[in-house]
Backbone as numpy.savetxt, mean C-alpha at the origin, in Angstrom:
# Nx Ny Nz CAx CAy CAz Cx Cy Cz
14.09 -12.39 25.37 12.87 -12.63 24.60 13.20 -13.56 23.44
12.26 -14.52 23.32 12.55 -15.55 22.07 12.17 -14.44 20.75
12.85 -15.45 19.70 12.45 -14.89 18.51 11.74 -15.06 17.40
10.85 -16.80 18.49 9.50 -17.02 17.70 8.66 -15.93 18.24
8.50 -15.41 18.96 7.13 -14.45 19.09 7.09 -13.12 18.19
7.70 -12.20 17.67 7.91 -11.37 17.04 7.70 -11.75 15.38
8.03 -13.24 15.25 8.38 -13.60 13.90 6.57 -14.30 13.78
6.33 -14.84 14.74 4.72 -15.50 14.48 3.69 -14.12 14.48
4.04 -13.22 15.33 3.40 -11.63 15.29 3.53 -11.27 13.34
5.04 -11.38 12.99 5.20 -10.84 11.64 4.27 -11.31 10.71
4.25 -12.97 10.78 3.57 -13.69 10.29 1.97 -13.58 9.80
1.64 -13.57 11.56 0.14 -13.33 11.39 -0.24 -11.81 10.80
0.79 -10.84 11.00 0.25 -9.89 10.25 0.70 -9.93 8.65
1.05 -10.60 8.33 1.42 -10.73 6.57 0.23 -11.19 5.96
0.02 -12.14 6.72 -1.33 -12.55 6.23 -2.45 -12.07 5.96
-2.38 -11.20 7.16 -3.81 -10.55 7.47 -3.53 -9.71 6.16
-2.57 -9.03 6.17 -2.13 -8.15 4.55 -2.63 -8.52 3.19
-2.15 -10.18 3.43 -1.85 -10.47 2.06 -3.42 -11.05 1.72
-4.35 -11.41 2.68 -5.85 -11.52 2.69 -6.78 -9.88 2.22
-6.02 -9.07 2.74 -6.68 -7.85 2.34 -6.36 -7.56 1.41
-5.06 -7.77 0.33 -4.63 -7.40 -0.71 -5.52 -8.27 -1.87
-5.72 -9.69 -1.35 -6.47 -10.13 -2.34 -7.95 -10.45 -2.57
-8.65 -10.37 -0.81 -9.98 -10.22 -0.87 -10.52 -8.77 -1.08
-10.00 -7.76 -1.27 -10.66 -6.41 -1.05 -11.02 -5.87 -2.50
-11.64 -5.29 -2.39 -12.34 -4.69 -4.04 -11.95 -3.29 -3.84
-11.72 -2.69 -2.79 -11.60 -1.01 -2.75 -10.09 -0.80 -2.92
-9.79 -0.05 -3.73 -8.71 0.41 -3.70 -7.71 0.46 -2.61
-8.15 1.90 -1.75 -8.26 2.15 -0.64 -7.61 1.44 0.45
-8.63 0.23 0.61 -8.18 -1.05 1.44 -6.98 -1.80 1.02
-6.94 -1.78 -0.17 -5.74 -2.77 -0.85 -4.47 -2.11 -0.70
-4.26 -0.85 -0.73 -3.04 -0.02 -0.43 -2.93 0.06 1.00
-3.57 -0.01 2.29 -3.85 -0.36 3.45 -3.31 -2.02 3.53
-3.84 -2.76 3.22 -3.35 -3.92 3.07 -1.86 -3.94 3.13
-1.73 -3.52 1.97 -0.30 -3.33 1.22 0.74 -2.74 2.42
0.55 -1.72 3.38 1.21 -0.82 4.69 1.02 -2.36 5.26
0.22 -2.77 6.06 0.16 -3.49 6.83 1.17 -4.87 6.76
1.77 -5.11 5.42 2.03 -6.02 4.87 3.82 -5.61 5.09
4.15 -4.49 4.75 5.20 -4.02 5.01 5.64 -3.44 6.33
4.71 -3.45 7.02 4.96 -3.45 9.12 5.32 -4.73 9.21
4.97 -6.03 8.55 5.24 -6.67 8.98 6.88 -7.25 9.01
7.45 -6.81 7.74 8.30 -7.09 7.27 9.48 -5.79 8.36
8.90 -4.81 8.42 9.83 -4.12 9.86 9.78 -4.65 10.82
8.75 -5.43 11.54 8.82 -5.89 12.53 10.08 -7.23 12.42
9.48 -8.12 11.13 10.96 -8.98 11.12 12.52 -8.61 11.23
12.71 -6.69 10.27 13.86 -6.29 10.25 14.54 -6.07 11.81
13.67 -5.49 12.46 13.89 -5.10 14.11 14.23 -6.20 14.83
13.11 -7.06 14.86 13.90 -8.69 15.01 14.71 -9.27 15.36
15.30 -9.59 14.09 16.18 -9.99 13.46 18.09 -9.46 13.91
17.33 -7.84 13.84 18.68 -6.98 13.99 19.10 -6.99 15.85
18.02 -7.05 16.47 18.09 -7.40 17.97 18.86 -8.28 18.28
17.94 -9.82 17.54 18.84 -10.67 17.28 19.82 -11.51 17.31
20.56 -10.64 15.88 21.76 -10.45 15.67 22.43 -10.21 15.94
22.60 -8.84 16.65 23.23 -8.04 17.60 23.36 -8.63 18.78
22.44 -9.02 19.09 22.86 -9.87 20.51 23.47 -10.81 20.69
23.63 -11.95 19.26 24.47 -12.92 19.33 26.32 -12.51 18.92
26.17 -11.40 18.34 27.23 -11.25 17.66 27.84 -10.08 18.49
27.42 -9.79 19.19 28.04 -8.06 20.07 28.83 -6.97 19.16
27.69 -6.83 17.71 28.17 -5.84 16.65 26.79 -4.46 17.33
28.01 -3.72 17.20 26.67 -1.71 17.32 26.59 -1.57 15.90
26.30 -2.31 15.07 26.30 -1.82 14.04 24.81 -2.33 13.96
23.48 -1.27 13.67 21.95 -2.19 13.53 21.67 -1.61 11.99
22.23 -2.57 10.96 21.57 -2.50 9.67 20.02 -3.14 9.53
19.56 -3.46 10.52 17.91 -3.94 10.71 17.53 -2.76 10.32
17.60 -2.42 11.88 17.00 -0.82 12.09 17.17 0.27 11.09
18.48 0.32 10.58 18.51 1.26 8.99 17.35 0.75 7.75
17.66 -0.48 7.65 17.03 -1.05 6.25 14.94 -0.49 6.79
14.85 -0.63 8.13 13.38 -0.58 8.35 13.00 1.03 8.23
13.97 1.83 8.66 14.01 3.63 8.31 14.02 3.59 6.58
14.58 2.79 5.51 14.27 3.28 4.27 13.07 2.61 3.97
12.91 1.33 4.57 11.36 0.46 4.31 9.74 1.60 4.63
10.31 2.43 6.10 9.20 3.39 6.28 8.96 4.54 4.73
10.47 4.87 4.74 10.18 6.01 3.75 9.73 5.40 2.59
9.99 4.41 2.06 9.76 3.82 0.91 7.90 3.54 0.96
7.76 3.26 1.90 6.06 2.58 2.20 5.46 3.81 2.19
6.25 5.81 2.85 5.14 7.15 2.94 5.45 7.25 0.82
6.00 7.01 0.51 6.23 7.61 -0.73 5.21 6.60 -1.65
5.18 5.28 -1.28 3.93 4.71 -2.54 3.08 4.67 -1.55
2.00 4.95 -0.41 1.33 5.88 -0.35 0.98 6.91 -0.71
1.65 7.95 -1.12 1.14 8.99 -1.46 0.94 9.27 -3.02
2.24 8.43 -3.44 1.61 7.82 -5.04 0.22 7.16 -5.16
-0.02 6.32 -4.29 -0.88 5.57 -4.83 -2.40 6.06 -4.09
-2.37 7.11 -3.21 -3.35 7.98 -3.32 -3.70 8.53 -3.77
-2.77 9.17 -4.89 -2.70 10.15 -6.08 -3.62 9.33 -6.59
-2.91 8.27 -7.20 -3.49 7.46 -8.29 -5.03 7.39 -8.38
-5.64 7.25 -6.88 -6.57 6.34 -6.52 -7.61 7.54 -6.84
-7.13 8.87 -6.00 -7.95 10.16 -6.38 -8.13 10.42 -7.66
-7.19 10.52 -8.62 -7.36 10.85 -10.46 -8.25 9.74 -11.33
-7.98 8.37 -10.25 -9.26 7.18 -11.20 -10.50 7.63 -10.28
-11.01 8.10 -9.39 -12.20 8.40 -8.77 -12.46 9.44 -9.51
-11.84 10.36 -9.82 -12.34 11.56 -10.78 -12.97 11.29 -11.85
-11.95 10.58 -12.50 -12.37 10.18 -13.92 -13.54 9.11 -13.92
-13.48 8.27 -13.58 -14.30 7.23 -13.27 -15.43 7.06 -12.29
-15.33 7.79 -11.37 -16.16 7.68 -10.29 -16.15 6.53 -9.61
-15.11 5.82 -9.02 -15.36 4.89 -8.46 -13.84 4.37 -7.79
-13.70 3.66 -6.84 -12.17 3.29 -6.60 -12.65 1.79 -6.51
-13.20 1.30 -6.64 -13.76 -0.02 -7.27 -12.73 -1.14 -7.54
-11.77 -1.85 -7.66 -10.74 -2.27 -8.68 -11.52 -3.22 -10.07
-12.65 -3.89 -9.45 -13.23 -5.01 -10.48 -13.68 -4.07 -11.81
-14.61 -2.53 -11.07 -14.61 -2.17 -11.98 -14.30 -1.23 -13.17
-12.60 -1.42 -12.61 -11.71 -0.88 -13.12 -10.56 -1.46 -14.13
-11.24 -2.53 -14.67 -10.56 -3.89 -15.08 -9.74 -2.72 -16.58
-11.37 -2.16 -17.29 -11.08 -1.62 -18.31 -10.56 -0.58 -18.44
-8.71 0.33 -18.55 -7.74 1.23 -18.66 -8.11 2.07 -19.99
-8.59 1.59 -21.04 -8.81 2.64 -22.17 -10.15 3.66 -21.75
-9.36 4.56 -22.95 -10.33 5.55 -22.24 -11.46 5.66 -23.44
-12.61 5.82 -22.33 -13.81 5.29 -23.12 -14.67 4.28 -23.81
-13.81 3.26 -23.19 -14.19 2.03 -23.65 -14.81 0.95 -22.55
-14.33 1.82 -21.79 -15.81 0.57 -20.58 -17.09 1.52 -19.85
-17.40 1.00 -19.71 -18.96 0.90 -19.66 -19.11 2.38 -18.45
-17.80 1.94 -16.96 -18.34 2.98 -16.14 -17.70 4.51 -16.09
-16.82 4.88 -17.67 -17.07 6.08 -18.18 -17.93 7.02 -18.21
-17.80 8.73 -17.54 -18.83 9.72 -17.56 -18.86 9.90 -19.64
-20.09 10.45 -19.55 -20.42 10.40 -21.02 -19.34 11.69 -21.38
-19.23 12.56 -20.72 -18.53 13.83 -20.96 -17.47 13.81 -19.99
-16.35 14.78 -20.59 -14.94 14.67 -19.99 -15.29 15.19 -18.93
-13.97 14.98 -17.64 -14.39 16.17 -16.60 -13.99 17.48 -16.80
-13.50 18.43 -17.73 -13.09 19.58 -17.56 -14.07 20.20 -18.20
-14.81 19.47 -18.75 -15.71 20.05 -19.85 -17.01 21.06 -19.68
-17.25 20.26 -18.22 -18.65 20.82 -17.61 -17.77 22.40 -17.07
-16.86 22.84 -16.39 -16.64 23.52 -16.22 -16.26 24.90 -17.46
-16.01 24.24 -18.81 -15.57 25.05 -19.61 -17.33 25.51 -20.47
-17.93 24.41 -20.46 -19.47 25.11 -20.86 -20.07 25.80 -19.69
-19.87 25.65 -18.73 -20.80 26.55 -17.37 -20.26 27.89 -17.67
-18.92 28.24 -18.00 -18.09 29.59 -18.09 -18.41 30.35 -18.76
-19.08 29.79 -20.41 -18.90 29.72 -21.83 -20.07 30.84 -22.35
């Protein structure tokens, strides 16, 4: 198998990534983006390490390792950045990014007038 086809596959999916990372307004999508963007970059490691290996007749596949910490590395800011995405929808109501420009608290516009713990501590009260 050549090793333009895998690498034009990588390609076209980087793109498609790096189009969703910068056309998308949803959070959501942009961290999706972001996975998609880093398959691509396993698909080059696998590649590459095929390859390599084949020209060089080494058993040694540091592709294939580096793409096992690339997975774990890609479930772990996932799940960060779901966190994230859930605690600004709370607070904010929205996973929006545009209209999330403004980080202080209480100072942009699509702030609830009242905290969120609050309604629960007057309903109790």
């Amino acid at each position: 198998m050549h090793l333009a086809y895998p690498a034009v596959l990588s390609a076209l999916l980087f793109c498609t990534g790096l189009y969703g990372v910068l056309a998308r307004r949803n959070a959501i999508l942009v961290l999706m983006s972001v996975e998609l963007m880093l398959n691509a970059v396993n698909l080059n490691l696998v590649a590459f390490d095929v390859w390599l290996s084949r020209a060089a007749e080494e058993t040694l596949h540091s592709g294939q390792a580096l793409t096992l910490f690339t997975i774990a590395i890609a479930a772990a800011e996932i799940g960060i950045g779901l966190a994230i995405v859930l605690a600004v929808h709370r607070n904010r109501g929205t996973a929006d990014i545009d209209k999330l420009r403004d980080t202080a608290e209480g100072h942009g516009t699509d702030t609830p007038e009242t905290e969120p713990g609050t309604e629960k501590a007057e309903a109790t009260a």
